[in-house]
LUMDO-65183 format. One line per field, with one value per atom (N, C-alpha, C, CB): x, y, z; residue number from 1; atom name. Coordinates in nm, 3 decimals, padded with zeros to 5 digits. Glycine has a CB too. Example, Ala and Ser with C-alpha at 12.3 -4.5 7.8 and 13.67 -1.06 7.14 Angstrom:
<rs>
xx c(01.319; 01.230; 01.320; 01.131; 01.285; 01.367; 01.290; 01.408)
yy c(-00.569; -00.450; -00.330; -00.447; -00.225; -00.106; 00.003; -00.060)
zz c(00.780; 00.780; 00.780; 00.905; 00.708; 00.714; 00.787; 00.572)
num c(1; 1; 1; 1; 2; 2; 2; 2)
atomo c(N; CA; C; CB; N; CA; C; CB)
</rs>
This chain:
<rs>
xx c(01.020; 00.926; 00.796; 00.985; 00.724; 00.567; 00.555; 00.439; 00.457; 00.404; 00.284; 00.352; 00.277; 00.120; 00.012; 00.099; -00.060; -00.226; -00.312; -00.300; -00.382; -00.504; -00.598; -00.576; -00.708; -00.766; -00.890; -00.823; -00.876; -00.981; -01.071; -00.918; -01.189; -01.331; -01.237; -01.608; -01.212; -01.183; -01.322; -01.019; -01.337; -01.474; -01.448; -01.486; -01.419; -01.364; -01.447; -01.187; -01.434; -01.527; -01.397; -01.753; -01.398; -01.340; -01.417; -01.308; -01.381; -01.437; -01.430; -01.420; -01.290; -01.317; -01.206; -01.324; -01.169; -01.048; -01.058; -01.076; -00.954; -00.976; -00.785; -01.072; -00.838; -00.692; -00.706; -00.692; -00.586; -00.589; -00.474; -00.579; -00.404; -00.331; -00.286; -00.212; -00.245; -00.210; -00.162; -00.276; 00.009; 00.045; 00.166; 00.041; 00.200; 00.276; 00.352; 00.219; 00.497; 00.582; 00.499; 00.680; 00.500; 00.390; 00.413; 00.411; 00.583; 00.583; 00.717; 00.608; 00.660; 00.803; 00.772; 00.869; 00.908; 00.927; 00.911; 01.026; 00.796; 00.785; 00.881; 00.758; 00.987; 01.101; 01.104; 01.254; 01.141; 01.178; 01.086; 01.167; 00.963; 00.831; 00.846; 00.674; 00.873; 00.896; 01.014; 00.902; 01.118; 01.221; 01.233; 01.291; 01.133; 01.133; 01.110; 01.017; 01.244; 01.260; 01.165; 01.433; 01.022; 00.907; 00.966; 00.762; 01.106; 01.141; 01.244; 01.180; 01.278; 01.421; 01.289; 01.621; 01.172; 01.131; 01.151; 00.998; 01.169; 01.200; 01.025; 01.363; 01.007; 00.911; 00.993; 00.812; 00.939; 00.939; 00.803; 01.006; 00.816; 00.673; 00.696; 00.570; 00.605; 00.627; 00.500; 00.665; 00.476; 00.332; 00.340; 00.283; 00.192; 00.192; 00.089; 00.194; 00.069; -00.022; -00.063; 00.009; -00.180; -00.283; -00.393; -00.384; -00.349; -00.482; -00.575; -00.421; -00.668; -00.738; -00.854; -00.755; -00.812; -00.888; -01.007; -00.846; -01.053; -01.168; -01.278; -01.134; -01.215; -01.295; -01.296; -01.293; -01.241; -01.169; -01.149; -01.253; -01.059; -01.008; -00.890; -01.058; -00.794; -00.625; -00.670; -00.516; -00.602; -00.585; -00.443; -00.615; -00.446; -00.308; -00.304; -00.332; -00.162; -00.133; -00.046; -00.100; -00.043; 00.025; 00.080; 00.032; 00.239; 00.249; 00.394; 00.304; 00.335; 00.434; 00.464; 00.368; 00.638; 00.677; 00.760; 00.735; 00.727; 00.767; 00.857; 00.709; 00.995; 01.123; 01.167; 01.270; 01.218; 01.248; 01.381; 01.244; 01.454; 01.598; 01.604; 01.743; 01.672; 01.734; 01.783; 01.869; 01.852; 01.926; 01.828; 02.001; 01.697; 01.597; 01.595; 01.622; 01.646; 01.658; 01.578; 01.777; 01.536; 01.448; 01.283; 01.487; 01.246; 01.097; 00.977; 01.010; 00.877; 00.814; 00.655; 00.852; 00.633; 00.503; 00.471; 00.410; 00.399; 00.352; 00.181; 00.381; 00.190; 00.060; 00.019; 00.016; -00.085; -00.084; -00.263; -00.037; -00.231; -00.370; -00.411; -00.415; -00.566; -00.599; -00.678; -00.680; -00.664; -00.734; -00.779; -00.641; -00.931; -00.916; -01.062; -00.929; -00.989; -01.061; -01.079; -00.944; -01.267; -01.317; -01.271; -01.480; -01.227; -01.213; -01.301; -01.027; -01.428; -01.506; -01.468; -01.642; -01.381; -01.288; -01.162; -01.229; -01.099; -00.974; -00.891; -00.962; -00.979; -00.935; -00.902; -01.054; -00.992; -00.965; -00.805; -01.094; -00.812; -00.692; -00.530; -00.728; -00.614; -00.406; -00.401; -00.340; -00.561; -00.509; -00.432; -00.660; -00.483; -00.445; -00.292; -00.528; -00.246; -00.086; -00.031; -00.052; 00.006; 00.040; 00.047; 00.180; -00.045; -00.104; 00.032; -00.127; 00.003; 00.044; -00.048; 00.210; -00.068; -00.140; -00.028; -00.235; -00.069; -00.020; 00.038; -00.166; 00.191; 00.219; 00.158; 00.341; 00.087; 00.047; -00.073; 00.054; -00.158; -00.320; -00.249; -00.435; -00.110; -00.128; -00.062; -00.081; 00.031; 00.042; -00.029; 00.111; -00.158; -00.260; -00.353; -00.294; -00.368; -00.425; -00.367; -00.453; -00.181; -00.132; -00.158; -00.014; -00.159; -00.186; -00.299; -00.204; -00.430; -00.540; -00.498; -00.688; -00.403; -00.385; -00.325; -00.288; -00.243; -00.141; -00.196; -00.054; -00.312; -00.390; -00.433; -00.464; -00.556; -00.566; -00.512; -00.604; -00.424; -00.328; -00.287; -00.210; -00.255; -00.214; -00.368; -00.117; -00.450; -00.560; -00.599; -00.757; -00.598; -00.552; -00.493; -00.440; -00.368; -00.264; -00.273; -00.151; -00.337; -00.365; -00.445; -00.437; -00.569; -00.669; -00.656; -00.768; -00.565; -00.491; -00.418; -00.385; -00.324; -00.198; -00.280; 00.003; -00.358; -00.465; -00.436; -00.621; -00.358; -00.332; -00.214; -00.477; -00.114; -00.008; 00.129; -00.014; 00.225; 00.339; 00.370; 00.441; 00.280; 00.355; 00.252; 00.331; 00.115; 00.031; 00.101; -00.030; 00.054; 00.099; 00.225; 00.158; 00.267; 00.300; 00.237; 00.284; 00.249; 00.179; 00.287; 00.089; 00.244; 00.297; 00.296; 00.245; 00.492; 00.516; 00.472; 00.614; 00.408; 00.361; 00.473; 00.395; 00.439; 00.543; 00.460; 00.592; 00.582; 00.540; 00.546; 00.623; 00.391; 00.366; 00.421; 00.269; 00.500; 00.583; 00.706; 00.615; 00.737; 00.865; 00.879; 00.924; 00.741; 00.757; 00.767; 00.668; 00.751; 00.685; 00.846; 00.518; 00.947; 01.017; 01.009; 01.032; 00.885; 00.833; 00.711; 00.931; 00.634; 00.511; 00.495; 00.521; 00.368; 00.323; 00.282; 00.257; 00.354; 00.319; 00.183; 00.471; 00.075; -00.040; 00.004; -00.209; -00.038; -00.068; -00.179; -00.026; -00.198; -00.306; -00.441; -00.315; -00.445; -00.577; -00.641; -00.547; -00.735; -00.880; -00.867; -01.081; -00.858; -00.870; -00.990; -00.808)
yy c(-01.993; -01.950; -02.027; -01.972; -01.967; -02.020; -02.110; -01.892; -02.204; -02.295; -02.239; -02.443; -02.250; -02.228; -02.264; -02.273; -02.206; -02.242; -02.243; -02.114; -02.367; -02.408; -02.259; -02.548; -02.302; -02.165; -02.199; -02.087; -02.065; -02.055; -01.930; -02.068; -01.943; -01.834; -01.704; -01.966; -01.639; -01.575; -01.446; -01.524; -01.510; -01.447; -01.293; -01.538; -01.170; -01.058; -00.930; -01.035; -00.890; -00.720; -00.618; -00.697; -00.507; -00.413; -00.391; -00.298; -00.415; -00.369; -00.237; -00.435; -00.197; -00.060; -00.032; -00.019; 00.112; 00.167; 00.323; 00.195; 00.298; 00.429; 00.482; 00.401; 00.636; 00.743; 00.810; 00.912; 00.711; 00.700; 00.782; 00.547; 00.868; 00.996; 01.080; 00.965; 01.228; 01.280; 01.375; 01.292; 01.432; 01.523; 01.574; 01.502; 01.731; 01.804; 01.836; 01.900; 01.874; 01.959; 02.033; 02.020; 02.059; 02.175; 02.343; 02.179; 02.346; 02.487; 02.478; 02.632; 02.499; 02.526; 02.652; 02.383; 02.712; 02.868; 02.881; 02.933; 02.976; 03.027; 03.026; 03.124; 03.057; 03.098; 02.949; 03.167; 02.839; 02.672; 02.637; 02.580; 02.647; 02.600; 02.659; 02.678; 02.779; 02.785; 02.737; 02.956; 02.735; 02.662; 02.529; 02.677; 02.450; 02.288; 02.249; 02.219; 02.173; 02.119; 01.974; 02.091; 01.961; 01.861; 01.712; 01.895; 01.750; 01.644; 01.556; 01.695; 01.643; 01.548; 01.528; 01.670; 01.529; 01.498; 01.312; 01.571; 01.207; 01.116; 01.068; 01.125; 00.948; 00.860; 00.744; 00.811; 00.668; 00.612; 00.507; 00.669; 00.357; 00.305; 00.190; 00.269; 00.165; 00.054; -00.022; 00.089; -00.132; -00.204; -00.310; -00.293; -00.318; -00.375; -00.486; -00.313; -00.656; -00.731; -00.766; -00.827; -00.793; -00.857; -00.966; -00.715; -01.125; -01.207; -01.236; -01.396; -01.255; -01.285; -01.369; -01.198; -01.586; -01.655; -01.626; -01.779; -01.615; -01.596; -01.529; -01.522; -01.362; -01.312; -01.328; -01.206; -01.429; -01.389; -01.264; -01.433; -01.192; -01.125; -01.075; -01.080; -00.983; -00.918; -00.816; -00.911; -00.765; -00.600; -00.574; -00.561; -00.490; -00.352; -00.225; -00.276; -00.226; -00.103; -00.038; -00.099; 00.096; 00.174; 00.315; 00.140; 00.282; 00.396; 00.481; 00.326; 00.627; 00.622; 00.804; 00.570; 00.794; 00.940; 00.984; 00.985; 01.120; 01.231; 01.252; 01.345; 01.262; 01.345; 01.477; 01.227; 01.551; 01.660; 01.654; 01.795; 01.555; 01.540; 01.392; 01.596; 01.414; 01.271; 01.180; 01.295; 01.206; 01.209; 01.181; 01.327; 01.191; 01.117; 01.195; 00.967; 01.297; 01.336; 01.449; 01.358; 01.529; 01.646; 01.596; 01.738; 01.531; 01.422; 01.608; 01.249; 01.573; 01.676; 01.617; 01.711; 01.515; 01.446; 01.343; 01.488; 01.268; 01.123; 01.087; 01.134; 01.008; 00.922; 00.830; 00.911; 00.767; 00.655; 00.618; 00.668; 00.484; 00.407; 00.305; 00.406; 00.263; 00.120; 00.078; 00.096; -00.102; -00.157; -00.284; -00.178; -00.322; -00.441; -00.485; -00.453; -00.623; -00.692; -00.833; -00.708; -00.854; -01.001; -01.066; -01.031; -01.208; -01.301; -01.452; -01.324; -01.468; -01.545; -01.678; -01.506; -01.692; -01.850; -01.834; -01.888; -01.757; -01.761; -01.852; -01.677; -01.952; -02.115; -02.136; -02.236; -02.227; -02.257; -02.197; -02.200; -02.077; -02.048; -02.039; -01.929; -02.035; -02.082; -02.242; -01.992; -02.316; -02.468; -02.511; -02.574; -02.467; -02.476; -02.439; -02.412; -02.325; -02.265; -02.279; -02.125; -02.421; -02.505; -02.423; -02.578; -02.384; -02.240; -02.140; -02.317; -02.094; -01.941; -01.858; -01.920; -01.714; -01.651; -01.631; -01.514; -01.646; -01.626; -01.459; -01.664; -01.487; -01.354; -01.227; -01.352; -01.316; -01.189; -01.190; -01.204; -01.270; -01.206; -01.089; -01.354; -01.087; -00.997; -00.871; -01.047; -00.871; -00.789; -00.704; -00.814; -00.749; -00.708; -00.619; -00.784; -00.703; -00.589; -00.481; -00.627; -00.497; -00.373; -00.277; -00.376; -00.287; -00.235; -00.153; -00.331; -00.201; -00.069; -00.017; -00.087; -00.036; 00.009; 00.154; -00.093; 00.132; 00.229; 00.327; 00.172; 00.266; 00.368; 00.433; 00.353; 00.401; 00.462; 00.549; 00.424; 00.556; 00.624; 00.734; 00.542; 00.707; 00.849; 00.883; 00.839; 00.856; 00.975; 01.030; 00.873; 00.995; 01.049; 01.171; 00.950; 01.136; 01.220; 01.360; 01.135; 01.319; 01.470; 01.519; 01.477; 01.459; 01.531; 01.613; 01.456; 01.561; 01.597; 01.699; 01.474; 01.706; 01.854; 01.984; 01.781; 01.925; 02.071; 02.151; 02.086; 02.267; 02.412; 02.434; 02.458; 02.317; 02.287; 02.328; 02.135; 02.317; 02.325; 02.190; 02.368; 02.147; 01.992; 01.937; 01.821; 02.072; 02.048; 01.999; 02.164; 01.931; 01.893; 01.771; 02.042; 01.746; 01.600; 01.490; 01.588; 01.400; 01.253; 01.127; 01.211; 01.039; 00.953; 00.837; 00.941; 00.794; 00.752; 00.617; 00.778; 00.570; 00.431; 00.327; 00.417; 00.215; 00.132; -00.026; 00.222; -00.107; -00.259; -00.310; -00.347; -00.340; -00.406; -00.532; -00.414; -00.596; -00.704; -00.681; -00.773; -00.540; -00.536; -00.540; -00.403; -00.549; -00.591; -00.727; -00.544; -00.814; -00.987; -01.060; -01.074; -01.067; -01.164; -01.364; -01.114; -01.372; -01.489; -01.477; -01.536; -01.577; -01.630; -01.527; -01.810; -01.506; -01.521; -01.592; -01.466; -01.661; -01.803; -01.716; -01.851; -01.876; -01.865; -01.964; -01.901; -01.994; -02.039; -02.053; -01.992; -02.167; -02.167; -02.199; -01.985; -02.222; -02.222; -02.364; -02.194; -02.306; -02.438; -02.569; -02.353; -02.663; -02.755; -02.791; -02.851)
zz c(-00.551; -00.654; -00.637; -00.795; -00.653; -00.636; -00.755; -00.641; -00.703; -00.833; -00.917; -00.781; -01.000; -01.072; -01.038; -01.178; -00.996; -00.929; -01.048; -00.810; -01.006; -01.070; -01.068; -00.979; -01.170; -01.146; -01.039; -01.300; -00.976; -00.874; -00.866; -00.748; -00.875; -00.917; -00.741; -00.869; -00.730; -00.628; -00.613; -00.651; -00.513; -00.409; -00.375; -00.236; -00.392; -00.301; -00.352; -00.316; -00.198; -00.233; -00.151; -00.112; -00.169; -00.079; 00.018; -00.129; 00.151; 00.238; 00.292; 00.303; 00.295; 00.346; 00.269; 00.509; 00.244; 00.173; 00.295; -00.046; 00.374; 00.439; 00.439; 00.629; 00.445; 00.474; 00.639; 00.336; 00.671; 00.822; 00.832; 00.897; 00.815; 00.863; 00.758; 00.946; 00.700; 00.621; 00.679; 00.541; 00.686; 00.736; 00.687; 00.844; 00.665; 00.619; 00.737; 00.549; 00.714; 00.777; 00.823; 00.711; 00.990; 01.047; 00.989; 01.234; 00.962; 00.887; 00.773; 01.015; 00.667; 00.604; 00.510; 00.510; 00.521; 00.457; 00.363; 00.455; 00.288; 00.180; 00.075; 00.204; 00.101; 00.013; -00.042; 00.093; 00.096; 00.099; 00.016; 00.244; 00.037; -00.045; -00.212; 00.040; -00.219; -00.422; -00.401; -00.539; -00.355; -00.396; -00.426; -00.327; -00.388; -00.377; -00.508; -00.277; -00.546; -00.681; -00.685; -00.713; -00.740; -00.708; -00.740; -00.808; -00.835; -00.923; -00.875; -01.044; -00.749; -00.650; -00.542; -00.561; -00.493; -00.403; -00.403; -00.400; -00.303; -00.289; -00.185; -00.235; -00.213; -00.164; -00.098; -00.279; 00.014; 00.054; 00.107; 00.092; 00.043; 00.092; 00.168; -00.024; 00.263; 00.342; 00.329; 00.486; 00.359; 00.382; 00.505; 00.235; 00.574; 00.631; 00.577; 00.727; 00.642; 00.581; 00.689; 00.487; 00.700; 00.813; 00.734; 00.894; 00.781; 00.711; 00.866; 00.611; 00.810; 00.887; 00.874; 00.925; 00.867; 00.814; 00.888; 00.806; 01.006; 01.086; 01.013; 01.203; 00.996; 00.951; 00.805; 00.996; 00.722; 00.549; 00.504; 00.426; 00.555; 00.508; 00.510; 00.512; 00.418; 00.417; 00.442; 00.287; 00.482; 00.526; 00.494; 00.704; 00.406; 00.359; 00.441; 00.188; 00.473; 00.514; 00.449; 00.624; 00.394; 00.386; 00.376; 00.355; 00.427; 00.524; 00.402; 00.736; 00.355; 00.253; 00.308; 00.060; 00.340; 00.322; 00.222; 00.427; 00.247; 00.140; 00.168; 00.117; 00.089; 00.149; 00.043; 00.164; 00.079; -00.026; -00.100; 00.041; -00.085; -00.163; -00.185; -00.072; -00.260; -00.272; -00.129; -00.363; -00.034; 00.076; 00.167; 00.099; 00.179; 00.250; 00.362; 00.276; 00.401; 00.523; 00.574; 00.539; 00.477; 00.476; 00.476; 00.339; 00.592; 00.545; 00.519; 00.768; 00.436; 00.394; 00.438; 00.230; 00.461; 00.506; 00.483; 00.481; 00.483; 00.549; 00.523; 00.735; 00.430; 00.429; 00.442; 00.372; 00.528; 00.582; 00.524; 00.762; 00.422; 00.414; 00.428; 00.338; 00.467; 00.493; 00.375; 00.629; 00.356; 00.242; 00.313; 00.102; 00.326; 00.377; 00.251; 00.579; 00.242; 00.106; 00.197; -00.072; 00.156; 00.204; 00.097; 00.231; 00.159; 00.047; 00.108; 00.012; 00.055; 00.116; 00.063; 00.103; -00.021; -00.042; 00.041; -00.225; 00.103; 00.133; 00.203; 00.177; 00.267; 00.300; 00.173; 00.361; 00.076; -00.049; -00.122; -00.119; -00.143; -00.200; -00.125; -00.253; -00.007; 00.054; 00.080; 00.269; 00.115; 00.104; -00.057; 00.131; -00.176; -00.278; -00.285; -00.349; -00.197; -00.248; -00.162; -00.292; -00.083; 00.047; 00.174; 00.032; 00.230; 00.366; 00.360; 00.595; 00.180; 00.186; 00.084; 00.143; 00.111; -00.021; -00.078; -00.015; -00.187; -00.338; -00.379; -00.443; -00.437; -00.418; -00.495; -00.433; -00.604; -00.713; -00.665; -00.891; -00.565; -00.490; -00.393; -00.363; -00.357; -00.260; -00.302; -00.134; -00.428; -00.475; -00.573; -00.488; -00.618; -00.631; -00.556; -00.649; -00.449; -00.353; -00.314; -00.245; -00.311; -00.291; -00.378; -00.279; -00.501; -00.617; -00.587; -00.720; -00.537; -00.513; -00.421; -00.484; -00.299; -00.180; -00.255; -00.070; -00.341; -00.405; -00.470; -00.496; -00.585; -00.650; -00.604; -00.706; -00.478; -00.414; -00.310; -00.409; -00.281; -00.192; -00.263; -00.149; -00.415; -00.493; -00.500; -00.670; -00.522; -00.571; -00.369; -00.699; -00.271; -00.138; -00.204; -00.041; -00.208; -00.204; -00.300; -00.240; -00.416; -00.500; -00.414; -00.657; -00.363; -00.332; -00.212; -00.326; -00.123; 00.034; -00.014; 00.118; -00.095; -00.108; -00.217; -00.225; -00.251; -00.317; -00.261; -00.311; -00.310; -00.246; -00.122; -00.180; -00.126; -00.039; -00.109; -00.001; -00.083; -00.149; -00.221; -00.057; -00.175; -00.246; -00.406; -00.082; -00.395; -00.526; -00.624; -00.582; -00.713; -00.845; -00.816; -00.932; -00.712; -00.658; -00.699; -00.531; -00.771; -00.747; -00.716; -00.892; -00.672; -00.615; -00.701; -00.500; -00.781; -00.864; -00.884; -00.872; -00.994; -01.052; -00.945; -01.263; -00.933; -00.860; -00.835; -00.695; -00.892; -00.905; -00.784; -00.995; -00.738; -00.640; -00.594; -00.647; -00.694; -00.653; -00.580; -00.757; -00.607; -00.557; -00.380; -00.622; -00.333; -00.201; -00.154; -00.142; -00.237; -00.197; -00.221; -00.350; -00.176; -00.155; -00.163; -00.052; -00.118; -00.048; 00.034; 00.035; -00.010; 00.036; 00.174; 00.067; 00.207; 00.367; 00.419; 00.415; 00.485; 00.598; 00.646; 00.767; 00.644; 00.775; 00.869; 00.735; 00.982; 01.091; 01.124; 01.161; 01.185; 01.299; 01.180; 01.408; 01.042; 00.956; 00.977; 00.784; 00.985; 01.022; 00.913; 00.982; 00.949; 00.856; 00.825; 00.881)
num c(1; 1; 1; 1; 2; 2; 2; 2; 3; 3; 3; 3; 4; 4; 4; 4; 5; 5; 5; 5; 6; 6; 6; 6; 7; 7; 7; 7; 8; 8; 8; 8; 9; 9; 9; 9; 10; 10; 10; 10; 11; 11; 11; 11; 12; 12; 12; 12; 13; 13; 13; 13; 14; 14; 14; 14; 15; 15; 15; 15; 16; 16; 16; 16; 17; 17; 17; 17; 18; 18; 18; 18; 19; 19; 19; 19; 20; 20; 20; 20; 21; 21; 21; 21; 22; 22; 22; 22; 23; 23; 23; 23; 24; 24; 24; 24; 25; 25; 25; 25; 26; 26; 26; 26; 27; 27; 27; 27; 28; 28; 28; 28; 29; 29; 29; 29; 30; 30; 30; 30; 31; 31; 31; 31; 32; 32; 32; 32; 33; 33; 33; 33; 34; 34; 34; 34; 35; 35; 35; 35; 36; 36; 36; 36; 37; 37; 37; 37; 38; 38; 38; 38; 39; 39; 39; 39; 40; 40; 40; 40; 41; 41; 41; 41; 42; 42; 42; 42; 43; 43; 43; 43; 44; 44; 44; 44; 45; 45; 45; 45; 46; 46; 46; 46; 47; 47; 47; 47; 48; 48; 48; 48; 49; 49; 49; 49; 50; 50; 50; 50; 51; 51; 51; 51; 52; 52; 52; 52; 53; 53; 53; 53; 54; 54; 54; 54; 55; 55; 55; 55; 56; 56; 56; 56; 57; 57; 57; 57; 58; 58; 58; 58; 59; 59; 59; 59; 60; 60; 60; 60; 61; 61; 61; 61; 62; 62; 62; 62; 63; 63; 63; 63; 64; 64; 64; 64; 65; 65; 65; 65; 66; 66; 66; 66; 67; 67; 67; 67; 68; 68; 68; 68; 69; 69; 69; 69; 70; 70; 70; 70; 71; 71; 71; 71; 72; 72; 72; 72; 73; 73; 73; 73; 74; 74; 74; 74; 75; 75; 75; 75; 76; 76; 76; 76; 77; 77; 77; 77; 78; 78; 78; 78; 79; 79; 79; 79; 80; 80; 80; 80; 81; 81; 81; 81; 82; 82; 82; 82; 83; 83; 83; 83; 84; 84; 84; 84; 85; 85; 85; 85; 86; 86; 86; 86; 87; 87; 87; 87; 88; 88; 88; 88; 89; 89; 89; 89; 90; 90; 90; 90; 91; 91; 91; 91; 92; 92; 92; 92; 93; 93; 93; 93; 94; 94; 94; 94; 95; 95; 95; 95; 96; 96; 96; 96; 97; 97; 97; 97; 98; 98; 98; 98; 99; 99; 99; 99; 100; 100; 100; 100; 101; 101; 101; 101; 102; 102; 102; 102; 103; 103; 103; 103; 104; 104; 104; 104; 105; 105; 105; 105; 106; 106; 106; 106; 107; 107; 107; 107; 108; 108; 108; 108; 109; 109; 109; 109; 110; 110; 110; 110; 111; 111; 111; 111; 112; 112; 112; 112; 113; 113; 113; 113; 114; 114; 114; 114; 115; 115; 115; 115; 116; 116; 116; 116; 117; 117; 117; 117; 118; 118; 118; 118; 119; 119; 119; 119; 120; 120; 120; 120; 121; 121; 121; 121; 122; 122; 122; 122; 123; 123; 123; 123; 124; 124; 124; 124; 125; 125; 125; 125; 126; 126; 126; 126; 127; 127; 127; 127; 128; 128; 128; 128; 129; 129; 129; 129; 130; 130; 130; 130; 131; 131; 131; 131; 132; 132; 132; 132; 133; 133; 133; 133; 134; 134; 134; 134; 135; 135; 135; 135; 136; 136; 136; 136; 137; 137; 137; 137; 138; 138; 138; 138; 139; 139; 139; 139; 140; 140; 140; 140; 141; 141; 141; 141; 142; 142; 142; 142; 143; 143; 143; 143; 144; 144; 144; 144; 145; 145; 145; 145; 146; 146; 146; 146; 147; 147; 147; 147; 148; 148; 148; 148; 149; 149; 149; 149; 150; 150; 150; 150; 151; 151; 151; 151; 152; 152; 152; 152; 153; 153; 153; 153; 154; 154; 154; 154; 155; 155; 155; 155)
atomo c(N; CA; C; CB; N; CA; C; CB; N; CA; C; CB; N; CA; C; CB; N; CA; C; CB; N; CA; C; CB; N; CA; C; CB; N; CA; C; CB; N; CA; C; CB; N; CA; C; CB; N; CA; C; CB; N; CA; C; CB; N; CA; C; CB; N; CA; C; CB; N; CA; C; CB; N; CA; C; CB; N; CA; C; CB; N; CA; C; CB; N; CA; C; CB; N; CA; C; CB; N; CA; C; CB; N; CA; C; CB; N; CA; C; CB; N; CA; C; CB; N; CA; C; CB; N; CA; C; CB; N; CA; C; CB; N; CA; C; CB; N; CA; C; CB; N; CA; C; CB; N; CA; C; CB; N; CA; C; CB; N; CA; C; CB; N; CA; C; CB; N; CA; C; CB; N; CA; C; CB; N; CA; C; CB; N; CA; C; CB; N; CA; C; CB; N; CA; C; CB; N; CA; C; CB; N; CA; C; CB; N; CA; C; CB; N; CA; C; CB; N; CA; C; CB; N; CA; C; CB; N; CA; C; CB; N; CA; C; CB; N; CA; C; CB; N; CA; C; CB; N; CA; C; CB; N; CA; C; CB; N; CA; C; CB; N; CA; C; CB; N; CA; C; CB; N; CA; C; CB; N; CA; C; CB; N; CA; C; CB; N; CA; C; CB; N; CA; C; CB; N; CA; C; CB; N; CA; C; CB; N; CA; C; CB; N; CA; C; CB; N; CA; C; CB; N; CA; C; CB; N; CA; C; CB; N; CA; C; CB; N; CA; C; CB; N; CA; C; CB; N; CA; C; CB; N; CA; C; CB; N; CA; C; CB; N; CA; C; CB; N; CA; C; CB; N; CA; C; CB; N; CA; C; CB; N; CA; C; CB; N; CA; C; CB; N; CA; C; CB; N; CA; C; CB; N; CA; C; CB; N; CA; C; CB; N; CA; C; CB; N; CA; C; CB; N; CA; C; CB; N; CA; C; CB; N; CA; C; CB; N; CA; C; CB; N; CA; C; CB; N; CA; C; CB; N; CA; C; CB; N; CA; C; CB; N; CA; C; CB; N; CA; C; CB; N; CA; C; CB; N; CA; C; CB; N; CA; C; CB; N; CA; C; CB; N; CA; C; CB; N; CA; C; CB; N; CA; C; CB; N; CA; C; CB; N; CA; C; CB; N; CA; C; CB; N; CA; C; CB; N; CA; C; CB; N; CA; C; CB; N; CA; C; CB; N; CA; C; CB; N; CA; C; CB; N; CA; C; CB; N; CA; C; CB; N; CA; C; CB; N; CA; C; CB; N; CA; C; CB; N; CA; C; CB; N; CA; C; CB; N; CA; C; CB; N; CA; C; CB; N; CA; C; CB; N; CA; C; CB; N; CA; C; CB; N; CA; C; CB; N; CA; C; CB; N; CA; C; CB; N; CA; C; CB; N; CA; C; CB; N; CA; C; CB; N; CA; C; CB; N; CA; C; CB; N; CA; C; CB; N; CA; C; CB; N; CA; C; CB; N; CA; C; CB; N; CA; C; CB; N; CA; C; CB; N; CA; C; CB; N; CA; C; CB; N; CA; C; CB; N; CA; C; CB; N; CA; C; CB; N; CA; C; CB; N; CA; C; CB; N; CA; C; CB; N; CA; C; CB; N; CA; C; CB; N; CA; C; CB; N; CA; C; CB; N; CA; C; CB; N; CA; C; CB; N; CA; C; CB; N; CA; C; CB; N; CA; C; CB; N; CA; C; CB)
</rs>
């Protein structure tokens, strides 16, 4: 469990928020398409983390598919987004949280990675079978187990 951090003024802008792939089943059948119960469709999300003291900044990835059942097996499409946020203290705040970021700075950032990724996602299936889909609320903690070790940070 993390300790409590002193407070620290945190420096950060979004640098970029980009939707780096969006793709549907290349064909699925009309009939399949009104048939698709929206409410058994199943999500799946993954993230990736990238720090980078050099440049100060994290980078989020995420990569989230659609399945059409419960059973995960019927995948229906795939969205993939980037989040990269300067943090022009970011020495400062992992020397402070013994050279790790802090799990609720990074589950935070997942947090816009996410928001943003659902408003992607309405705006991407407009007029698809999958319209009126959104991509369910979800606590960004539930990815953070434990700290992310840095390495290699400048003293």
């Amino acid at each position: 469990m993390e300790k409590p951090l002193k407070e620290i003024k945190m420096l950060m802008k979004i640098s970029k928020m980009s939707l780096d792939k969006f793709e549907l089943v290349a064909s699925l059948p009309v009939d399949i398409a009104k048939a698709l119960d929206l409410t058994k469709v199943q999500f799946e999300f993954n993230i990736g983390i990238g720090v980078d003291i050099i440049k100060k900044n994290i980078s989020i990835v995420l990569t989230t598919h659609v399945f059409g059942e419960e059973e995960k097996i019927n995948k229906l499409g795939e969205i993939v987004s980037t989040g990269i946020f300067d943090l022009e203290n970011i020495e400062e705040i992992i020397a402070q949280n013994e050279e790790k970021i802090p799990n609720v700075l990074l589950a935070s950032l997942v947090g816009i990675v996410i928001a943003t990724t659902r408003g992607f996602f309405i705006l991407k299936t407009e007029g698809t079978f999958l319209q009126g889909l959104i991509l369910p609320a979800v606590d960004p903690m539930m990815f953070f187990k434990k700290p992310i070790e840095q390495k290699g940070i400048p003293k």
